[in-house]
C-alpha positions as CSV (number, residue, x, y, z in Angstrom):
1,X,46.8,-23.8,-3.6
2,X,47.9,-25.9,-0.8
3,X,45.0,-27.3,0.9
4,X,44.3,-24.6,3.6
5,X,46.7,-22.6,2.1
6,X,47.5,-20.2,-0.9
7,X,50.7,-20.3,-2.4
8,X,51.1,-16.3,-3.6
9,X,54.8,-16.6,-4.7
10,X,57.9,-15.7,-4.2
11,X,58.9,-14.0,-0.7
12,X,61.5,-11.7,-3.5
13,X,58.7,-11.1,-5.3
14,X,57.4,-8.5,-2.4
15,X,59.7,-5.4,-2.4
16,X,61.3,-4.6,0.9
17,X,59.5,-2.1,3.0
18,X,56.7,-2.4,0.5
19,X,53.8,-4.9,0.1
20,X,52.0,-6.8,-2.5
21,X,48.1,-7.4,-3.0
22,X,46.2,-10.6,-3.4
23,X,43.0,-10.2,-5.2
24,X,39.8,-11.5,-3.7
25,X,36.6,-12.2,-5.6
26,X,33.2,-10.1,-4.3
27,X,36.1,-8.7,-1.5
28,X,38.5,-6.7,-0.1
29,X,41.8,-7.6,-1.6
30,X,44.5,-8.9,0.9
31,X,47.8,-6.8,1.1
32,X,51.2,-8.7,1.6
33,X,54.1,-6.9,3.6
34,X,57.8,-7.0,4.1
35,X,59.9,-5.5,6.4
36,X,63.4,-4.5,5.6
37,X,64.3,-7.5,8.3
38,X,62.7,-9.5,5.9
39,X,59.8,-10.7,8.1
40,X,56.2,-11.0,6.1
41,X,52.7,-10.0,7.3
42,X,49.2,-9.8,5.7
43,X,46.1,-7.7,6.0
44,X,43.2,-7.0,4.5
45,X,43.5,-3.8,2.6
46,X,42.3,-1.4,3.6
47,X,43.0,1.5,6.6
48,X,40.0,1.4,9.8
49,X,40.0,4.9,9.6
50,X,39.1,6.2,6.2
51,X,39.4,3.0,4.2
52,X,42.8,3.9,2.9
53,X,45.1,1.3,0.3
54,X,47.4,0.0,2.8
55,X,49.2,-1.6,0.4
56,X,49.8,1.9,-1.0
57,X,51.5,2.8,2.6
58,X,55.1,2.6,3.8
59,X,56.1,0.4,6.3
60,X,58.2,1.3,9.0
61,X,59.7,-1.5,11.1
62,X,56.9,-3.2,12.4
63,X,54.0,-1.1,11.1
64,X,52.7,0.5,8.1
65,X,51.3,4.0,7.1
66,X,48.0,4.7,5.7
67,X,48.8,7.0,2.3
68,X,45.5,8.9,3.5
69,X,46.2,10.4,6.6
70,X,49.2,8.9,8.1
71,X,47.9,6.2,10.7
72,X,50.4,3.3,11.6
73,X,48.9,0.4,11.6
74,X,50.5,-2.9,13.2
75,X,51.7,-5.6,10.8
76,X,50.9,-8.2,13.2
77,X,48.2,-6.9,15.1
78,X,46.0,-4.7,12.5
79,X,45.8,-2.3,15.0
80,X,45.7,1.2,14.9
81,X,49.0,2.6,16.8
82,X,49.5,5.7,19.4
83,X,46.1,7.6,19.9
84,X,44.3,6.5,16.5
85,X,41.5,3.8,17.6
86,X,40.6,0.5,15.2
87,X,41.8,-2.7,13.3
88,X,42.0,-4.1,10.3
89,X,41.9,-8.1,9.9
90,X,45.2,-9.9,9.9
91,X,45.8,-13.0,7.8
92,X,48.2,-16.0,8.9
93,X,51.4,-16.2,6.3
94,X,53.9,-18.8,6.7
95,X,57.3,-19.3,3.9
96,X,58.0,-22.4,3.2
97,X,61.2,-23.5,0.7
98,X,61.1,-19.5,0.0
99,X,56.9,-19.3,-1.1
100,X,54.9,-17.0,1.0
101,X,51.9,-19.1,1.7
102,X,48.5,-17.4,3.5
103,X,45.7,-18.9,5.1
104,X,42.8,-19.6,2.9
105,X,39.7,-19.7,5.3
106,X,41.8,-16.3,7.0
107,X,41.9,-14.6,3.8
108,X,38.2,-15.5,2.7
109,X,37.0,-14.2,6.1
110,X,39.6,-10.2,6.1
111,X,37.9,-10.2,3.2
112,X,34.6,-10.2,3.4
């Protein structure tokens, strides 16, 4: 930990086009992204519509699909894309010297 921020590891660490989760204690556990152009994002994990893994989704440019039912959901917004309605918290992420580092106060709040 970093003062107001947790050091999670390595940005190589989180697959391309996949994600990563950061557990949370009496919370929702905070999902980790990567696009394939190598930007990172986080949310709290879990899908506005049915409560879906989103970590367990596939992300496709700047979004990522709930497994359940298909929703896109915006990296950097948390919001649900095209017709579907709702939002999932997002959490700040910075890299520094190659670390993904997230907000702590941003994570305890997603995940409450």
């Amino acid at each position: 930990m970093t003062g107001d921020w947790l050091d999670i590891g390595w940005v190589d660490e989180i697959p391309v086009r996949g994600s990563r989760t950061v557990q949370v204690a009496g919370g929702d556990d905070i999902a980790v992204f990567r696009t394939a152009e190598g930007k990172v994002f986080a949310l709290r994990d879990r899908c506005p519509h049915k409560h879906g893994r989103l970590s367990q989704g596939i992300v496709h440019g700047g979004a990522v699909a709930c497994p359940l039912h298909n929703w896109r959901i915006s990296l950097s917004t948390g919001e649900a894309l095209g017709e579907d309605k709702g939002c999932t918290p997002t959490v700040p992420v910075k890299i520094d010297a190659g670390r993904v580092l997230i907000c702590r106060a941003s994570t305890l709040k997603a995940a409450a």
